[in-house]
N, C-alpha and C positions, 0 to 999 in steps of 0.2 A: 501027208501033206507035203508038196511041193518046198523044196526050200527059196526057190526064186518068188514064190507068191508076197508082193509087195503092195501096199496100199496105194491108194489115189491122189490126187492134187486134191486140197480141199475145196470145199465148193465155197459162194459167199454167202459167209451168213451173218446176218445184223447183230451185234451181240450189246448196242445200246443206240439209244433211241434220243435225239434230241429233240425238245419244241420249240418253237416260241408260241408264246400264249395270247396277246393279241387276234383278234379273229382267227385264231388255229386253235387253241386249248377252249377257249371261251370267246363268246359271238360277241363283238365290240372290242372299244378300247379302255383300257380298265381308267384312266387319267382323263376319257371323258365324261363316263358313265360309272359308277364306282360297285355299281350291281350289278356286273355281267354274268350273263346265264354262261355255263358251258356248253359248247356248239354239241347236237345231238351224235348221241355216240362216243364219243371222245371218254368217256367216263369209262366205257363199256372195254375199248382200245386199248386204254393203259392197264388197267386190272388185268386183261386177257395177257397183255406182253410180260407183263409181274408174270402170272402164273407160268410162264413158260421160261422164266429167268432169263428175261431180254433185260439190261437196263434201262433208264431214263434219267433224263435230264431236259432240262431250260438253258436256251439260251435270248434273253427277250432284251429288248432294249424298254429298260424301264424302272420306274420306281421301286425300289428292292423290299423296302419295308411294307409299301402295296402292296406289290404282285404277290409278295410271301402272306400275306393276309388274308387275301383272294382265295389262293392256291388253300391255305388252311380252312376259310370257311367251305369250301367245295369237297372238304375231307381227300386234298388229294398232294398236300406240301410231302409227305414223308416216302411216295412213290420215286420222289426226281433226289439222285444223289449230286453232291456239287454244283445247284444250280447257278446260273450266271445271270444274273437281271441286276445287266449296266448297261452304260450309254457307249460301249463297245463296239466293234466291228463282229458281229454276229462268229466270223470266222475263227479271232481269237477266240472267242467263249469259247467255238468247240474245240480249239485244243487245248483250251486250260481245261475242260475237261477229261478229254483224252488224255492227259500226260498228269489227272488227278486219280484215275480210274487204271493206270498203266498199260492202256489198252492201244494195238494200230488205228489208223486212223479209217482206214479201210474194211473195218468193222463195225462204222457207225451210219446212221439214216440220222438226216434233219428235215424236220417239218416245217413249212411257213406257207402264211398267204401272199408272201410279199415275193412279186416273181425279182424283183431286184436282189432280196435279202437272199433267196435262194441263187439266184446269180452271183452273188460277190462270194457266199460262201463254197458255190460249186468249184467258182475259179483258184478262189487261193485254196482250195483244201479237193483236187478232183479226187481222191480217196475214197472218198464217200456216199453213199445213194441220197439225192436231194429226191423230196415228197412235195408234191403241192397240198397245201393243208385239205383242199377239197376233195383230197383222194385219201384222207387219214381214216377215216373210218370204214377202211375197206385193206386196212393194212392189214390186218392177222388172216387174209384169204391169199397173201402173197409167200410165194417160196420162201424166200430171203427171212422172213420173220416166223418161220414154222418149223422149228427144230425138229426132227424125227420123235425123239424122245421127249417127254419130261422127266425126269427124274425130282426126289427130294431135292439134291443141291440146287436142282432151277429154281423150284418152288422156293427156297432158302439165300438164293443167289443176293437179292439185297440186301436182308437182314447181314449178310456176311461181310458185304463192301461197308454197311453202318461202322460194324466192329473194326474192320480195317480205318475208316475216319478215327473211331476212336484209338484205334491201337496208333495211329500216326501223330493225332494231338499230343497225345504221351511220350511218344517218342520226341516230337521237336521239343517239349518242356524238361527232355531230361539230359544234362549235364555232362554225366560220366562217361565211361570210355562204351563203345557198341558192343562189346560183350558182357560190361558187366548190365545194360541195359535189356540185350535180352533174356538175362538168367532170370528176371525180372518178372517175363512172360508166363516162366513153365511151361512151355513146348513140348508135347508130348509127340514124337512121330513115329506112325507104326507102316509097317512094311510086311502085306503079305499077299497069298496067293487069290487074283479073281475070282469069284464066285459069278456064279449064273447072275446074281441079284447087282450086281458091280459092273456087267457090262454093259445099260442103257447109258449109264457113266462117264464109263472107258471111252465105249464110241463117241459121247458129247464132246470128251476131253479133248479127244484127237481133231473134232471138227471146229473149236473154238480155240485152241494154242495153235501158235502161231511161231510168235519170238523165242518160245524155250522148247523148240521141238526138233531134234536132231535131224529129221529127216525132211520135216515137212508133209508127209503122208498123212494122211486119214484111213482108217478102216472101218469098215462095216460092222455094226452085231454081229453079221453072221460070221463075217470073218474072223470077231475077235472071238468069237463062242469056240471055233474048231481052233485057232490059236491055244485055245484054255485048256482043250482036251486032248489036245495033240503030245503024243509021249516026246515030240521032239522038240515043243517048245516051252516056254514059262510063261507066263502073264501072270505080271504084278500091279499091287496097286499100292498108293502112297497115303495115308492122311496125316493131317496135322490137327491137334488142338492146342489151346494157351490158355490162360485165365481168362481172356474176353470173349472165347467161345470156340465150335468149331471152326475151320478152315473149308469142312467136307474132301471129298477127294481128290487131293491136290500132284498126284504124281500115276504116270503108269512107265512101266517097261515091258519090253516085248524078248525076249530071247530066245535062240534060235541056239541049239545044244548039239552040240557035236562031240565025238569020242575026243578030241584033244583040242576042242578050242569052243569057247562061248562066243557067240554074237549077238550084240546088241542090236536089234533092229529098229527100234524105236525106244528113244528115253524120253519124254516130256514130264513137262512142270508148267505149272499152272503160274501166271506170272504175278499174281497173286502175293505168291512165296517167296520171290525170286530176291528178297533182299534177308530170308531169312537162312540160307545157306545149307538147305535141304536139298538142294540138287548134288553139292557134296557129298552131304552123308547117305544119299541112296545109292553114290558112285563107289563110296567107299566101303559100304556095305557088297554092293555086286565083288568089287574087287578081292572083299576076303572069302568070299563064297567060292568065287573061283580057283584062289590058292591054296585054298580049304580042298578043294574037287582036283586041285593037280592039273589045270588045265588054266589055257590059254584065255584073256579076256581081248575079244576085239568089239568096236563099235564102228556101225554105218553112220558119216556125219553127209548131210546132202544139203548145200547152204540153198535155202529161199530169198535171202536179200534181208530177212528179220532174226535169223536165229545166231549170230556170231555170240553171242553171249553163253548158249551154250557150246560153242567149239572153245573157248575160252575156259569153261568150267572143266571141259577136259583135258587143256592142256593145263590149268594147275594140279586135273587129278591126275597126271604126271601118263598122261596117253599121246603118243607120238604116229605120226602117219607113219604107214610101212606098204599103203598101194592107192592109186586113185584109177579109177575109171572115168573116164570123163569128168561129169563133175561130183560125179558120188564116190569119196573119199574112206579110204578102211583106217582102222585107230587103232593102238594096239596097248593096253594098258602095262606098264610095269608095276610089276606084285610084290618086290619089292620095295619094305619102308613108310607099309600102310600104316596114314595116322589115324592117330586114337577119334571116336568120336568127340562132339564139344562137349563139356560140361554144364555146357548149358541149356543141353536138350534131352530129355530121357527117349531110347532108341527103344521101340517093341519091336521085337521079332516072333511070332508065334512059332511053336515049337514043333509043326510040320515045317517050316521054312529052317530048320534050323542045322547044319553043316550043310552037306552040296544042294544044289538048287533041283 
């Protein structure tokens, strides 16, 4: 395999779904009529985006102890994460959403019937694909909302952000210092080589990160399947678990192996993680591998305008530029002075992964 073969711009894909519920989720106004049916199809809509690990949310202008009564009797409250039903500007809700879900904002669709509500929110937020409600039950025949793959983690994908509400309530209720808060967790993070059964995954991964993705790139299955078997390069994958469950597959790396130097071609991290300090310890980890193998560690960094957080994470993991190409930059790590893992995460490495890579 070619060592110049590099992945794509990612396409757009919706990765949460906003409503309002007013004639869009259900036919009427709930504060006129207190028994509104839900508009046909809309039931069928949001299960189908569940099963495909799109999220959802509310953003309604309206009675909150109502709508949330509504939404339960119609067996459909525990589909929408962080709903917003206030007498708000439609536009903040979506990004008290957005910045509740840690997601761009240019990953979200909103629904409404109200060509105004969609207007105010197209304007302040043009990020976003705006829906007219009357075209919502025709959403899962659209690109944008048809992920390639499903995998487990889709089908799991809410249950996961639940855990993350609850792992946060916990966190703001607790006191002490941020590390001894996460010892707290039990973090279990394991690091190992992709299997066949990992790359519907992988390739989701690459098409849904965004902000913690070095490159920016997307790859194909097919491309990451000959990556995986390629004697010249490594594909890894990351998961995390804690006490309040798993994470699913929250990391991959791409490496490109040479007689005297590794390249990283792609690192991402699920943003998910990103306050849990797992993008460290998989840098820290490559790092001893490499010094371990006697050889050079570089990484491609390639800024999209969202990922400065991870060129940050490489310069505390002590990697310094040494070439740029236009605007895709080479990183060179010093192996020198590697610190220890935290104590407050158990590190798996299985034991084919274990000295050179």
């Amino acid at each position: 395999m070619s060592s110049e073969s590099t992945g794509t711009r990612p396409a757009r894909t919706v990765k949460c779904v906003v409503w309002d519920l007013d004639n869009t989720v259900w036919d009427g106004i709930l504060l006129e009529d207190g028994d509104v049916p839900l508009r046909p199809g809309i039931r069928e809509v949001i299960t189908e985006l569940d099963r495909r690990g799109i999220l959802q949310s509310v953003a309604s202008r309206n009675d909150h102890e109502a709508a949330s009564a509504a939404l339960e009797r119609h067996g459909l409250l525990d589909y929408f994460l962080y709903p917003q039903i206030t007498w708000s500007a439609k536009s903040e809700s979506v990004r008290a959403i957005a910045a509740s879900l840690n997601l761009g904002l240019d990953a979200f669709a909103f629904v409404d019937d109200d060509p105004f509500e969609r207007a105010e929110v197209a304007y302040a937020v043009p990020e976003l694909i705006c829906v007219d409600a009357t075209d919502a039950a025709a959403l899962t025949g659209r690109p944008e909302f048809t992920p390639r793959f499903i995998t487990d983690d889709s089908a799991k994908r809410r249950t996961m952000y639940r855990a993350d509400q609850v792992r946060a309530e916990v966190e703001r209720e607790y006191s002490g210092p941020t590390e001894d808060f996460l010892a707290t967790l039990d973090m279990r993070f394991t690091i190992a080589r992709a299997t066949e059964e990992d790359l519907q995954r992988a390739a989701e991964l690459t098409v849904r990160t965004n902000q913690l993705n070095t490159t920016g790139y997307t790859y194909s299955y097919e491309e990451l399947d000959a990556f995986r078997t390629s004697p010249d390069h490594e594909l890894l994958v990351a998961r995390l678990v804690d006490r309040h469950g798993p994470y699913g597959t929250i990391g991959l790396v791409l490496i490109e192996r040479g007689s005297g130097a590794w390249r990283i071609k792609l690192l991402l991290m699920s943003c998910r993680v990103m306050a849990r300090g797992v993008g460290g310890v998989l840098i820290t980890y490559l790092r001893e591998r490499a010094k371990d193998a006697g050889v050079r560690l570089l990484s491609e960094f390639l800024p999209n305008g969202r990922n400065r957080m991870m060129f940050v994470t490489y310069k505390f993991s002590r990697f310094r530029e040494v070439a740029r190409d236009g605007e895709l930059v080479t990183l060179e790590a010093d192996l020198t002075d590697i610190p220890a893992y935290p104590d407050y995460m158990k590190i798996t490495v299985p034991d084919t992964l274990d000295g050179a890579l």
